[in-house]
PQR file with spaces between the fields and no chain letter, atoms N, CA, C, O and H, PARSE charges and radii, in Angstrom:
ATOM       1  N    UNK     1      -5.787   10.201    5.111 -0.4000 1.5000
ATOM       2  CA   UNK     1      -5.334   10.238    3.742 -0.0000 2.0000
ATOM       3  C    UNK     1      -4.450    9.031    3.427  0.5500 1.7000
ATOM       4  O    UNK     1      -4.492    8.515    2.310 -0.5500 1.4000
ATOM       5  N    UNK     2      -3.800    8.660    4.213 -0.4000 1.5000
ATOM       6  CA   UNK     2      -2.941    7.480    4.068 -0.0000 2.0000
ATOM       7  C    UNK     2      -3.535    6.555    3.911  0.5500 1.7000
ATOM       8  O    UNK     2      -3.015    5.863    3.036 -0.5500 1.4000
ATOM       9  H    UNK     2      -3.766    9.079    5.120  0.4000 1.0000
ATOM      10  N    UNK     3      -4.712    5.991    4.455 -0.4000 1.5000
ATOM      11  CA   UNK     3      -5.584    4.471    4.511 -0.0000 2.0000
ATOM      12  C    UNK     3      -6.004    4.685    3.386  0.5500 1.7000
ATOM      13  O    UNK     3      -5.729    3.684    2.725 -0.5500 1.4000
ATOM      14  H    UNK     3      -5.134    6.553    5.166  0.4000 1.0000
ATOM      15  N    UNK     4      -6.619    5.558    2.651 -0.4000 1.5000
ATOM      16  CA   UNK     4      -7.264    6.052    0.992 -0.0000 2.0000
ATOM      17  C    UNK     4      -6.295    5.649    0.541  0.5500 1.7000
ATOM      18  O    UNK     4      -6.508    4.544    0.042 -0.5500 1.4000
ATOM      19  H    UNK     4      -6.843    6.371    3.188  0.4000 1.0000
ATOM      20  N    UNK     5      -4.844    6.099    0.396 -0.4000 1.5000
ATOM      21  CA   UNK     5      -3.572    5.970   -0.604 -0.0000 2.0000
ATOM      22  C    UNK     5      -3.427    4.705   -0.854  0.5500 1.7000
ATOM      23  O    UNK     5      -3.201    4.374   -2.018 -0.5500 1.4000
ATOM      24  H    UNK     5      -4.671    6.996    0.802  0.4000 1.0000
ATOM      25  N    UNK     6      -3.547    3.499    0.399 -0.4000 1.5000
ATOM      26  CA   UNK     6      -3.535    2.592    0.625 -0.0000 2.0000
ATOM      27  C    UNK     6      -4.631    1.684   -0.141  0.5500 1.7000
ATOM      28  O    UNK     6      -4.459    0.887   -1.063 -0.5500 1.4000
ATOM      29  H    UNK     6      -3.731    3.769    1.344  0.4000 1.0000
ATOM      30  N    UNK     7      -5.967    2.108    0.622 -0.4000 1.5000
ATOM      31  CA   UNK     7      -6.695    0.808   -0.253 -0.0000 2.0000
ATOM      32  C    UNK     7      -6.341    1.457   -2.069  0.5500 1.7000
ATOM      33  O    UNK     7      -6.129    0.669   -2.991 -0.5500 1.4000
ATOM      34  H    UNK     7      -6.107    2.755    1.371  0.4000 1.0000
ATOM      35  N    UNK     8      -6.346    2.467   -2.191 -0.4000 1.5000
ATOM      36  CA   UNK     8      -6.434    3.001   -3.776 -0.0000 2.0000
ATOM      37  C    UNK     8      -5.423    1.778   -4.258  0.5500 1.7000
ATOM      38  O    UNK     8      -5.920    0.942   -5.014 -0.5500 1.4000
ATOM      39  H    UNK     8      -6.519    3.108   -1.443  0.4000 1.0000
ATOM      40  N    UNK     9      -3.959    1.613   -3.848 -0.4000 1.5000
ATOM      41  CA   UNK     9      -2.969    0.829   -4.256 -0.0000 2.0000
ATOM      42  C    UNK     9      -3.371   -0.679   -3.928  0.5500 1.7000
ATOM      43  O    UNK     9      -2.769   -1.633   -4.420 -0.5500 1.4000
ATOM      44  H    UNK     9      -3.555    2.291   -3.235  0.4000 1.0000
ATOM      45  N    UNK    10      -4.143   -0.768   -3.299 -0.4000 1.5000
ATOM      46  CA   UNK    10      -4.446   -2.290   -2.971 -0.0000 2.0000
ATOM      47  C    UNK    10      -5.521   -2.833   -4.402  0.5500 1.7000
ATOM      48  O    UNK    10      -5.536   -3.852   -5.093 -0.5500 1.4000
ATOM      49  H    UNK    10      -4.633    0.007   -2.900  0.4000 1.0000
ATOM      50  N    UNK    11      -6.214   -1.762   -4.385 -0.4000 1.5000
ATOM      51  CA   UNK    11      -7.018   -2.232   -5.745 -0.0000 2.0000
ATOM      52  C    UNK    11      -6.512   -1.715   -7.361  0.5500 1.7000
ATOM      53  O    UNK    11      -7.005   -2.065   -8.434 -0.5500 1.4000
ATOM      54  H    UNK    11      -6.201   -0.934   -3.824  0.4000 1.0000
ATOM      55  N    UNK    12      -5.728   -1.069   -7.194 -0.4000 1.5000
ATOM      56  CA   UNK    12      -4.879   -1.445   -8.638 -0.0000 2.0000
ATOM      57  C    UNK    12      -3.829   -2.210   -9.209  0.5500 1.7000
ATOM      58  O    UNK    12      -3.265   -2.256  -10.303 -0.5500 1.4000
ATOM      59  H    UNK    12      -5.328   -0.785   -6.322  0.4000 1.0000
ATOM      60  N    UNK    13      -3.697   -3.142   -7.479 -0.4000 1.5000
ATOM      61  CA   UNK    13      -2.546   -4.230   -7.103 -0.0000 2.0000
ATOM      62  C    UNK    13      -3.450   -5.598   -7.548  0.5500 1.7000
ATOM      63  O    UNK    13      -3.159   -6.661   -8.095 -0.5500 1.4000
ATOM      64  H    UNK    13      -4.155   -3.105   -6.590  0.4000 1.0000
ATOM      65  N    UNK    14      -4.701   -4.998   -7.020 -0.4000 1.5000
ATOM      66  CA   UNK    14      -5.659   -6.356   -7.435 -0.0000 2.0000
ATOM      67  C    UNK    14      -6.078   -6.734   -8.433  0.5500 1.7000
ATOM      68  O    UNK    14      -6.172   -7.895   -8.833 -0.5500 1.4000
ATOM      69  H    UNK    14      -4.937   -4.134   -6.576  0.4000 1.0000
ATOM      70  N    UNK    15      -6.607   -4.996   -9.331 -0.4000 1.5000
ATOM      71  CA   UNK    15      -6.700   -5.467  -10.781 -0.0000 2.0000
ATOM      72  C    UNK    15      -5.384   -5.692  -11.693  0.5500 1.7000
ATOM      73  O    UNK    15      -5.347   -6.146  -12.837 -0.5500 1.4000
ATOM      74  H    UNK    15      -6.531   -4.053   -9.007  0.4000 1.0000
ATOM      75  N    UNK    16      -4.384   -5.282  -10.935 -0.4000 1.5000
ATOM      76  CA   UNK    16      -3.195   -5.950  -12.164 -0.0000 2.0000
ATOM      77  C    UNK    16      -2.998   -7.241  -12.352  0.5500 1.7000
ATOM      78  O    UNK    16      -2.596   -7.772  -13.387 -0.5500 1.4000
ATOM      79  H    UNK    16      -4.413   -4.913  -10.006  0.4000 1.0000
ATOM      80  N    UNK    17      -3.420   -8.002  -10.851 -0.4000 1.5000
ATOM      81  CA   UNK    17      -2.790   -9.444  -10.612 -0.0000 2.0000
ATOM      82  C    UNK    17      -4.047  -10.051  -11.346  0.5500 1.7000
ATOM      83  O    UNK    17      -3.793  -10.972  -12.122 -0.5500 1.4000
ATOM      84  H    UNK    17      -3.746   -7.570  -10.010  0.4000 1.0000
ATOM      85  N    UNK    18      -5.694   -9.577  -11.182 -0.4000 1.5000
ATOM      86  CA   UNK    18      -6.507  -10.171  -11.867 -0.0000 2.0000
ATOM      87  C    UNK    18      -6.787  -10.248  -13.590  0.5500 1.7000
ATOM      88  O    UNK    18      -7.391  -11.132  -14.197 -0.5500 1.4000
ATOM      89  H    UNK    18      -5.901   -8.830  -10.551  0.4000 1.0000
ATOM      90  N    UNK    19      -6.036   -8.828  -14.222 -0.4000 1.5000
ATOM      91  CA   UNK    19      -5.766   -8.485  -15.547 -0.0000 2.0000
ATOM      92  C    UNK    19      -4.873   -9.046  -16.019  0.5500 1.7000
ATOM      93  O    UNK    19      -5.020   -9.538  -17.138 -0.5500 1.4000
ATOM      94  H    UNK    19      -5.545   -8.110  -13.729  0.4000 1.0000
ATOM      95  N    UNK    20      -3.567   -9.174  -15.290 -0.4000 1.5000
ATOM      96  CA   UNK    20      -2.278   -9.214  -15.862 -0.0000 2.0000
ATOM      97  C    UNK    20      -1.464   -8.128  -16.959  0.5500 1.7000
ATOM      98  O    UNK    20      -0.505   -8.084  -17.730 -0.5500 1.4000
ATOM      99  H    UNK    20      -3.448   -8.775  -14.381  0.4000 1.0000
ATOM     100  N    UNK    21      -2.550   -7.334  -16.439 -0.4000 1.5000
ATOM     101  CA   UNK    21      -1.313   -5.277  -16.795 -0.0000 2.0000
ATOM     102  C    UNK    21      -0.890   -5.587  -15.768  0.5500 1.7000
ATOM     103  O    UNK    21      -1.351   -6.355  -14.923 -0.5500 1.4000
ATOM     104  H    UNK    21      -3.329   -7.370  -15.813  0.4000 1.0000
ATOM     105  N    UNK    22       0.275   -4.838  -15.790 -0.4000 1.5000
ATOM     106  CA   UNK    22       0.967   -4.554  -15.170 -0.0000 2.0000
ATOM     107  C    UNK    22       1.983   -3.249  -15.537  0.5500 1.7000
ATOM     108  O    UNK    22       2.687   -3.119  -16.538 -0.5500 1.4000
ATOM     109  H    UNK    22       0.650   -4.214  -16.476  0.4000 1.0000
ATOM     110  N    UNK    23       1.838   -2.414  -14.498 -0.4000 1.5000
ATOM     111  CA   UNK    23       2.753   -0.778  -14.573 -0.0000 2.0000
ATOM     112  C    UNK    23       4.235   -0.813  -14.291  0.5500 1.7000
ATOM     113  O    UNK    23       4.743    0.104  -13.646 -0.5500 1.4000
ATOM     114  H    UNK    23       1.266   -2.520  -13.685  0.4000 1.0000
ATOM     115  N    UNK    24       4.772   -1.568  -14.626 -0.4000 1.5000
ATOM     116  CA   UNK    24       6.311   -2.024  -14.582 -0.0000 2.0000
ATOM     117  C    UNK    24       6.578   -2.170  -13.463  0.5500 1.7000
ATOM     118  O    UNK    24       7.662   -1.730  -13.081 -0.5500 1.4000
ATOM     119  H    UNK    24       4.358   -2.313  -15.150  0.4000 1.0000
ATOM     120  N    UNK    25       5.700   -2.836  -12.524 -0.4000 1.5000
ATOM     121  CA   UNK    25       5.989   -2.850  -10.835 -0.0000 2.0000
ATOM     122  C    UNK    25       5.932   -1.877  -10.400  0.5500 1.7000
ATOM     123  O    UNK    25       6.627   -1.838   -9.384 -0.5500 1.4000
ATOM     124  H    UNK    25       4.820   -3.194  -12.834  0.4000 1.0000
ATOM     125  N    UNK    26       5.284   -0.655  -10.680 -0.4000 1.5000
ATOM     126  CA   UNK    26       5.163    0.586   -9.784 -0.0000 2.0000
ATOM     127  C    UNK    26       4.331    0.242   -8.859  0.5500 1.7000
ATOM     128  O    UNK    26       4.656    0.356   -7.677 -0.5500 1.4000
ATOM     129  H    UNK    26       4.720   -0.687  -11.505  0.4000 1.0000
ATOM     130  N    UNK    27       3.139   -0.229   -9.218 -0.4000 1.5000
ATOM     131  CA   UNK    27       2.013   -0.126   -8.350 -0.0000 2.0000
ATOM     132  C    UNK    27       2.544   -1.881   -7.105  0.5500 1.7000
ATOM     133  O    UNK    27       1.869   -2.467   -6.259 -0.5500 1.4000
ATOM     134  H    UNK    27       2.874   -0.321  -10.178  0.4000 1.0000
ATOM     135  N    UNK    28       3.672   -2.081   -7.500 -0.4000 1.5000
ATOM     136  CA   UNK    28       3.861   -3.106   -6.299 -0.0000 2.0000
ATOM     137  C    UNK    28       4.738   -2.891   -5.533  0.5500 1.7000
ATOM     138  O    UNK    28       4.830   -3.475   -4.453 -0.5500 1.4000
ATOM     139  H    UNK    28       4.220   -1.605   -8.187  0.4000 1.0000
ATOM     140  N    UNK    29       5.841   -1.692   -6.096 -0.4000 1.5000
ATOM     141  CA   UNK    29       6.783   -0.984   -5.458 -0.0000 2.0000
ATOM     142  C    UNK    29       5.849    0.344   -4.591  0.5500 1.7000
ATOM     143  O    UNK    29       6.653    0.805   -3.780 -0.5500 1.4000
ATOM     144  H    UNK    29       5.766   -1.218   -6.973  0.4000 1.0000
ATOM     145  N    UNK    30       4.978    0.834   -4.508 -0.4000 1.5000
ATOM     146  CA   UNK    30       4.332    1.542   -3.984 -0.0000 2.0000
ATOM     147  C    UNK    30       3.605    1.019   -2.554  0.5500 1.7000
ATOM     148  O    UNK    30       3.699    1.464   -1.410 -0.5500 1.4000
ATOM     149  H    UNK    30       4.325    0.460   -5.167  0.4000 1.0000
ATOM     150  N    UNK    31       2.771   -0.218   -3.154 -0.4000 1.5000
ATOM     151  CA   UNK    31       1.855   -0.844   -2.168 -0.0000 2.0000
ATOM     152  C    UNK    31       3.313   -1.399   -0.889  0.5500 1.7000
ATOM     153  O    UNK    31       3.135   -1.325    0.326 -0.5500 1.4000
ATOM     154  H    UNK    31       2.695   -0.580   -4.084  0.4000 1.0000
ATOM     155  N    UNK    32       4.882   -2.005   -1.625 -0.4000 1.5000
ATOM     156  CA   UNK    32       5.163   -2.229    0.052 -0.0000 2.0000
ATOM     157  C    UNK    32       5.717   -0.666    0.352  0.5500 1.7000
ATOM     158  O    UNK    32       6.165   -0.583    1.495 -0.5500 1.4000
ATOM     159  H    UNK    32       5.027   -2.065   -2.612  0.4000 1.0000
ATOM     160  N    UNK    33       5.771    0.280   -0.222 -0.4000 1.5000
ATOM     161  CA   UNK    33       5.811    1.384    0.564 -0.0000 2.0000
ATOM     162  C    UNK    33       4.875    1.838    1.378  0.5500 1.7000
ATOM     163  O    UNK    33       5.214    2.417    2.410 -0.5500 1.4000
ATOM     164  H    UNK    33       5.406    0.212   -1.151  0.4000 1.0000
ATOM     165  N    UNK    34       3.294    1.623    1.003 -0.4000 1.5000
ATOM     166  CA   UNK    34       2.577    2.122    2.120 -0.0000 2.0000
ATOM     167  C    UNK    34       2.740    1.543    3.029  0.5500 1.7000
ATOM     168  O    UNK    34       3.038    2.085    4.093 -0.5500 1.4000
ATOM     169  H    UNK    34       3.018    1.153    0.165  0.4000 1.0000
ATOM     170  N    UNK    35       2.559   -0.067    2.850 -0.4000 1.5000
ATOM     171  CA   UNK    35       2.602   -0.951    3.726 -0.0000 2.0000
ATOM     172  C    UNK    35       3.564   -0.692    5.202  0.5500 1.7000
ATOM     173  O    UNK    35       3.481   -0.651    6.429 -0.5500 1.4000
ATOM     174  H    UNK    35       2.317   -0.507    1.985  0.4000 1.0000
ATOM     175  N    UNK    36       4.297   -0.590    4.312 -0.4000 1.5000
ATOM     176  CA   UNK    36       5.501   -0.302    5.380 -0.0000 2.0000
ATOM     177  C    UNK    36       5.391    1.089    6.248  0.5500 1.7000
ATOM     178  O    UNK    36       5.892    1.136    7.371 -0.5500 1.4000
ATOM     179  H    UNK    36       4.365   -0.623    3.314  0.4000 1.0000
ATOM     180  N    UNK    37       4.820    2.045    5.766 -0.4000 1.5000
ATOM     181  CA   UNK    37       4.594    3.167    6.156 -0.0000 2.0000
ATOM     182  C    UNK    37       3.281    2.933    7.489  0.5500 1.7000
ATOM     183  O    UNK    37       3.357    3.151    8.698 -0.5500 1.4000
ATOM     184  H    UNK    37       4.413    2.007    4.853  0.4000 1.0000
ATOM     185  N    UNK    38       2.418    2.539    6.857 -0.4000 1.5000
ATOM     186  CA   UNK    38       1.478    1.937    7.468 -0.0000 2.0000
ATOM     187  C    UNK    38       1.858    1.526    8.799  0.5500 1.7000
ATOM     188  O    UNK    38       1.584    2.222    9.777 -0.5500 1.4000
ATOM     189  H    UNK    38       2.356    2.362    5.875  0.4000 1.0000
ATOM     190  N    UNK    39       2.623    0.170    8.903 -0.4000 1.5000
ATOM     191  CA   UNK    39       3.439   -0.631   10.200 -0.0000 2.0000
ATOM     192  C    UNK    39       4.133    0.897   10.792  0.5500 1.7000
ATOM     193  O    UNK    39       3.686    1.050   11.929 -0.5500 1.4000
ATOM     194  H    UNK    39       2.845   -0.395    8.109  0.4000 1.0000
ATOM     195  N    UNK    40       4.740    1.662   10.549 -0.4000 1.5000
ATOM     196  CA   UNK    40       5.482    2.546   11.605 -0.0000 2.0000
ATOM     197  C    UNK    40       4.491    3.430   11.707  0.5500 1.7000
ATOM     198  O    UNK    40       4.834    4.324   12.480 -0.5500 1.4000
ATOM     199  H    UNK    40       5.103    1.537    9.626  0.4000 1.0000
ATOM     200  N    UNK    41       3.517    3.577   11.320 -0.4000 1.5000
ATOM     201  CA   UNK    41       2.289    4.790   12.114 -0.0000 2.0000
ATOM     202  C    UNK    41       1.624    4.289   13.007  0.5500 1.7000
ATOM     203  O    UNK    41       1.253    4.902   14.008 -0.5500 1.4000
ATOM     204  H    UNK    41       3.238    2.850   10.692  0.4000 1.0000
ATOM     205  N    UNK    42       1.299    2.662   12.667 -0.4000 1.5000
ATOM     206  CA   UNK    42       0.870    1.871   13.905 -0.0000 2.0000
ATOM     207  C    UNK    42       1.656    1.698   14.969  0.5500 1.7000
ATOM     208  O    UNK    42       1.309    2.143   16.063 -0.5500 1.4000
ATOM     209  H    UNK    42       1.601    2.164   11.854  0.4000 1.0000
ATOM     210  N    UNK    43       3.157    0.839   14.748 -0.4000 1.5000
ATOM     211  CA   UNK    43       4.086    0.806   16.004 -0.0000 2.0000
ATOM     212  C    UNK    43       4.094    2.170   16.707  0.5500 1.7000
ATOM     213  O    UNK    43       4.108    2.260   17.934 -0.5500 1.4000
ATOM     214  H    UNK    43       3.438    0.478   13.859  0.4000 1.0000
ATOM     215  N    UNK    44       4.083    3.263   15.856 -0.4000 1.5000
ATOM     216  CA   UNK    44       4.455    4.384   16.786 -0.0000 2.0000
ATOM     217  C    UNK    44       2.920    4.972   17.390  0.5500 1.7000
ATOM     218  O    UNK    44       2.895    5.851   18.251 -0.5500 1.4000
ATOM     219  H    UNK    44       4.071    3.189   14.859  0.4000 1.0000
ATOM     220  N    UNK    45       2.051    4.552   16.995 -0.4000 1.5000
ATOM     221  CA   UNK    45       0.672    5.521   17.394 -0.0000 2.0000
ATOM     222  C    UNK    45       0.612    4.467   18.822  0.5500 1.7000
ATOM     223  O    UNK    45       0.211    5.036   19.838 -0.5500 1.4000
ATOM     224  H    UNK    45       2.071    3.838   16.295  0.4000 1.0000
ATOM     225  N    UNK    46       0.970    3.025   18.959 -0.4000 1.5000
ATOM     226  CA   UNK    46       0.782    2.311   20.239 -0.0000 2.0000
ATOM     227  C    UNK    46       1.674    2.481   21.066  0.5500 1.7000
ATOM     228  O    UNK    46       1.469    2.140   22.231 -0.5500 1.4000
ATOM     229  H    UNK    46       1.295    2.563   18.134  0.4000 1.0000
ATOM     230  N    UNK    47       3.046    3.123   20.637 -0.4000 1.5000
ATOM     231  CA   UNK    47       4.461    2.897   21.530 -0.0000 2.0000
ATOM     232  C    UNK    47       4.040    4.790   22.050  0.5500 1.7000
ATOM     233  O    UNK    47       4.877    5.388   22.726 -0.5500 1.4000
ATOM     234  H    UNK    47       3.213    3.400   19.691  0.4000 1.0000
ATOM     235  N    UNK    48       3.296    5.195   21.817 -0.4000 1.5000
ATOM     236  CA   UNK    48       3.153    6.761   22.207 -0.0000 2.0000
ATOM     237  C    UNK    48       1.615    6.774   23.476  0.5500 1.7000
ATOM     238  O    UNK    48       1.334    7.616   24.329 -0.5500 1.4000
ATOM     239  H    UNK    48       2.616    4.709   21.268  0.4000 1.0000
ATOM     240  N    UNK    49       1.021    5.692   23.162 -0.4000 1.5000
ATOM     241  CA   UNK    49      -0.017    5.874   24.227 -0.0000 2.0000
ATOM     242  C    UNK    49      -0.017    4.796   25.408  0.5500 1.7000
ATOM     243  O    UNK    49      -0.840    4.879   26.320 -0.5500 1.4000
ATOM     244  H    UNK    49       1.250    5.008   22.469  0.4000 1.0000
């Protein structure tokens, strides 16, 4: 569910930058939240096996 949440925000990150809408920076305040979320499911899914 997370990688879905992810690309979903990657492509409404893409059509804003290609449109120039823009959602008052939500959708860029979101994307480094997955992002970031992302990096500690990885560090921790490799630091556990």
């Amino acid at each position: 569910m997370l990688w879905t949440i992810s690309v979903i925000l990657l492509v409404l990150w893409g059509l804003g930058m290609l449109s120039g809408y823009s959602m008052g920076g939500v959708v860029h305040i979101l994307l480094a939240l997955a992002i970031i979320v992302l990096a500690v499911r990885l560090f921790q899914g490799r630091k556990g096996s």
